[in-house]
C-alpha positions as CSV (number, residue, x, y, z in Angstrom):
1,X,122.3,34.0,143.5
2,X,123.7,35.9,140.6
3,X,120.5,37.2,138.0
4,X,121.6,37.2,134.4
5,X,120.1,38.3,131.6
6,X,120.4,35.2,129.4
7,X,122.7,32.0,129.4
8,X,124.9,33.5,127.2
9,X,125.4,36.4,129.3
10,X,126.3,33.7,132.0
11,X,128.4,31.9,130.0
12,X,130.7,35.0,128.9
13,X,130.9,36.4,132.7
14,X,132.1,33.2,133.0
15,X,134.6,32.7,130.9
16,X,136.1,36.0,131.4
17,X,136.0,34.9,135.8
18,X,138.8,32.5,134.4
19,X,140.9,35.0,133.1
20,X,144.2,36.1,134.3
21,X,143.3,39.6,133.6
22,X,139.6,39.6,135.6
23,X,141.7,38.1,138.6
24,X,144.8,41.0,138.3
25,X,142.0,43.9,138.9
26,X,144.9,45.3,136.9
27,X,142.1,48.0,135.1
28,X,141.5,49.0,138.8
29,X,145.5,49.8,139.6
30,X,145.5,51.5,136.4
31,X,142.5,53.5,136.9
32,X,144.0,54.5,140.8
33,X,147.8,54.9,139.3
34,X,145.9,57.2,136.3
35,X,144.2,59.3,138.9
36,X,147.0,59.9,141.1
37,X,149.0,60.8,138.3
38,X,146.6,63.3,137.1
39,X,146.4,64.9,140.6
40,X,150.0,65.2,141.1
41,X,150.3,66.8,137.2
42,X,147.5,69.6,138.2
43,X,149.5,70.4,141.0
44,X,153.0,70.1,139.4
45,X,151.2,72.9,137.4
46,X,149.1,74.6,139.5
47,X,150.9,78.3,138.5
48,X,150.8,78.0,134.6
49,X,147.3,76.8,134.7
50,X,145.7,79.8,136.9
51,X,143.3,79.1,140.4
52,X,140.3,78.3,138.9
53,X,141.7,75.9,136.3
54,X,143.2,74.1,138.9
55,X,140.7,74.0,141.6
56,X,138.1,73.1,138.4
57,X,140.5,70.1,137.1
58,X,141.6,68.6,140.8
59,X,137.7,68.6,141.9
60,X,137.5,66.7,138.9
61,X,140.4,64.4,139.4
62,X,139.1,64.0,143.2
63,X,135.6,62.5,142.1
64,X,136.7,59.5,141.2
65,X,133.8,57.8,143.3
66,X,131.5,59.4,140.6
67,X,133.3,57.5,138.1
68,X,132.2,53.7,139.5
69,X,129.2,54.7,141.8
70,X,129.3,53.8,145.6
71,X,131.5,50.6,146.8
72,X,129.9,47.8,147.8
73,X,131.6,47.6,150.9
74,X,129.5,50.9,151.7
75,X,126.4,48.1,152.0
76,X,127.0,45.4,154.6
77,X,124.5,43.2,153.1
78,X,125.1,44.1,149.7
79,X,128.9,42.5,150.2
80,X,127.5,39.7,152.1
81,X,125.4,39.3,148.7
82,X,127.9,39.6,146.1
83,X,130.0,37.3,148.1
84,X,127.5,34.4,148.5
85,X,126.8,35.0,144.7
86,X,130.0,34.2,143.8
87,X,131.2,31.4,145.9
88,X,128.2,29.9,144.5
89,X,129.6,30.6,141.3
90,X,132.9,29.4,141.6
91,X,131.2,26.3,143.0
92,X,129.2,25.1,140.1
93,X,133.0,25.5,138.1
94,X,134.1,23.4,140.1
């Protein structure tokens, strides 16, 4: 089950779970589509920027995992957790 703060926390997660946008992930294929776009541009100028530039901006650009923490799918029962959580969710919409 889902722990939230407060009902109106509860209320707003949702409202926005309803959303066409929340359902897209469309600010996840724009965060991978921004990264990969970044990596190819270091490398496209990989010369006029100089070695360590480059090596400092693509191990930057490659941490994207730092950006979001671990995945949830890295945690079994974690998933199984968040799943559970939100069938029940979508349940009580229903």
């Amino acid at each position: 089950m889902a722990h939230y703060l407060d009902d109106a926390q509860c209320k707003a997660l949702m409202r926005r779970a309803r959303s066409w946008l929340w359902c897209s992930e469309c600010p996840t294929w724009l965060l991978i589509v921004a990264v990969h776009t970044s990596r190819f541009g270091i490398a496209l100028h990989a010369t006029q920027l100089g070695l360590l530039a480059t090596t400092t901006l693509l191990t930057l650009a490659t941490c994207e995992g730092g950006l979001h923490g671990s995945h949830a799918s890295d945690y079994t029962e974690l998933a199984m957790l968040e799943r559970d959580a939100i069938a029940q969710d979508y349940a009580t919409l229903a």
